[in-house]
N, C-alpha and C positions, 0 to 999 in steps of 0.2 A: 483586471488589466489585460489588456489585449495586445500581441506581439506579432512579429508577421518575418520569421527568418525560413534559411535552408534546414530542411532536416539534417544533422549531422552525423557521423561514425567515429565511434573512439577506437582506437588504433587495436589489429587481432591480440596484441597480448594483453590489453587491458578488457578486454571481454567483447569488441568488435560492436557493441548495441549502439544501433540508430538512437539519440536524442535533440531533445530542444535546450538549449543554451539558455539557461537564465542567472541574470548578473548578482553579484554581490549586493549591487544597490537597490533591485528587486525582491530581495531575501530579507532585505532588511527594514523593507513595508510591510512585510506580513506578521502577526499577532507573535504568532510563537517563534518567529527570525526562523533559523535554516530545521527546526523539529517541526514545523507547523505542514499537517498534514493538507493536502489540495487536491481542488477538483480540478481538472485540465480539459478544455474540451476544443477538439483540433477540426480543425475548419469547418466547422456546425455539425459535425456526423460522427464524432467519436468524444465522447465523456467518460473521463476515467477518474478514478481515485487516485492520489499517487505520494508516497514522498520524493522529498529530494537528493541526491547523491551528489557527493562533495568530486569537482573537478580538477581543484586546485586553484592557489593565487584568491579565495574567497571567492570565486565562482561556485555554481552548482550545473545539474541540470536533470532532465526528468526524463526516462528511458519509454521508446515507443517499440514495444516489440515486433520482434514479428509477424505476428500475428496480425495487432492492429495497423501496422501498416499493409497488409494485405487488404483491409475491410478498408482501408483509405484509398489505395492504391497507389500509392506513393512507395519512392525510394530511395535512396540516400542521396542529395542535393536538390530533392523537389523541397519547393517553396512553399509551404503551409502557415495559415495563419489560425492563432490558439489564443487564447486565455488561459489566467491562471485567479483561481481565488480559494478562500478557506475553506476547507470543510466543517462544515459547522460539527460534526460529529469527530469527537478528539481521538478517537482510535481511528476513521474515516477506512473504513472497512464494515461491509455488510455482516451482519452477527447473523451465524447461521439458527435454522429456528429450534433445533433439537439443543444447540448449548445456551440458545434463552431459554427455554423449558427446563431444560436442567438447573439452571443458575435460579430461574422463580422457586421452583419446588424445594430445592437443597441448600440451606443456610451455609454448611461449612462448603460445600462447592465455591458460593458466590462470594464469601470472606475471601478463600484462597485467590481467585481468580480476580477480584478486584484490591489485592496484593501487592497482583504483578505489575510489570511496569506497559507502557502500551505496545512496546515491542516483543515483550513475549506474550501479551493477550493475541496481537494480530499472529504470530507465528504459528499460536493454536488453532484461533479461527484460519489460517491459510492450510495448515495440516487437517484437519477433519473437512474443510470444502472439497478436499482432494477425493473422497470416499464419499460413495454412492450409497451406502449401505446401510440404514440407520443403527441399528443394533452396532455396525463395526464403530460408527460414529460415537458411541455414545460412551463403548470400550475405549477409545481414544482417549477422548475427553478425560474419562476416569484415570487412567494410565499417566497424561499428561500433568493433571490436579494434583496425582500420587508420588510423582515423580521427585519434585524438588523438595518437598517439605516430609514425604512418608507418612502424613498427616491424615492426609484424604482417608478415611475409610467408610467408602459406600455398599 
């Protein structure tokens, strides 16, 4: 689906993020309705992974940071035009390659972790992308596994 609005600002007490508006009636063509994770990609030069954040009144919409609105050059009421579609992969986040390695090699790793729900899988994977360090990575991992169940023991 292709859309063509203002990039918009939600108000500083509600966290101030630039996003794109997408309707209730939009949400509700997609597989998994408003949980269905998507690939967004804004006027041909920026593809992202993303989900959706609830606006209110059955609206959503999709946050463009900082960040990537610099690589756009855009600012808040420039006019960009985006797509939206599924991501075929159901967590739609890149699996770092030390927690695939861990999860092939370790049976009880990969029971715990496919467990969990997809939201605390990506919270892991978004915690250990954070870290440069393999060895601290994999401490993580172990730590995170450990954490909820006291189960883990590697």
């Amino acid at each position: 689906m292709e859309f063509e609005q203002e990039l918009l600002q939600l108000e500083k007490h509600k966290g101030g993020y630039c996003y794109l508006f997408v309707s209730a009636e939009t949400v509700d063509t997609f597989p998994e309705k408003r949980k269905t994770r998507l690939i967004c990609t804004i006027d041909g030069i920026l593809t992202l992974r993303c989900g959706l954040n609830h606006l209110g009144e059955g609206n959503f919409f999709v946050i463009v940071s900082s960040k990537h609105l610099k690589r756009l050059d855009k600012e808040p009421g420039d006019l960009v035009t985006f797509t939206l579609a599924p991501d075929p992969d159901p967590l739609g986040v890149d699996m770092p390659e030390v927690l695939e390695a861990l999860l092939e090699q370790d049976e009880e790793a990969k029971k715990i972790f496919e467990s969990y729900t997809p939201g605390k899988k990506r919270s892991l994977i978004f915690s250990i992308a954070k870290i440069k360090d393999t060895d601290k990575q994999v401490q993580s991992i172990i730590k995170f596994l450990s954490g909820r169940t006291g189960m883990y023991r590697h």
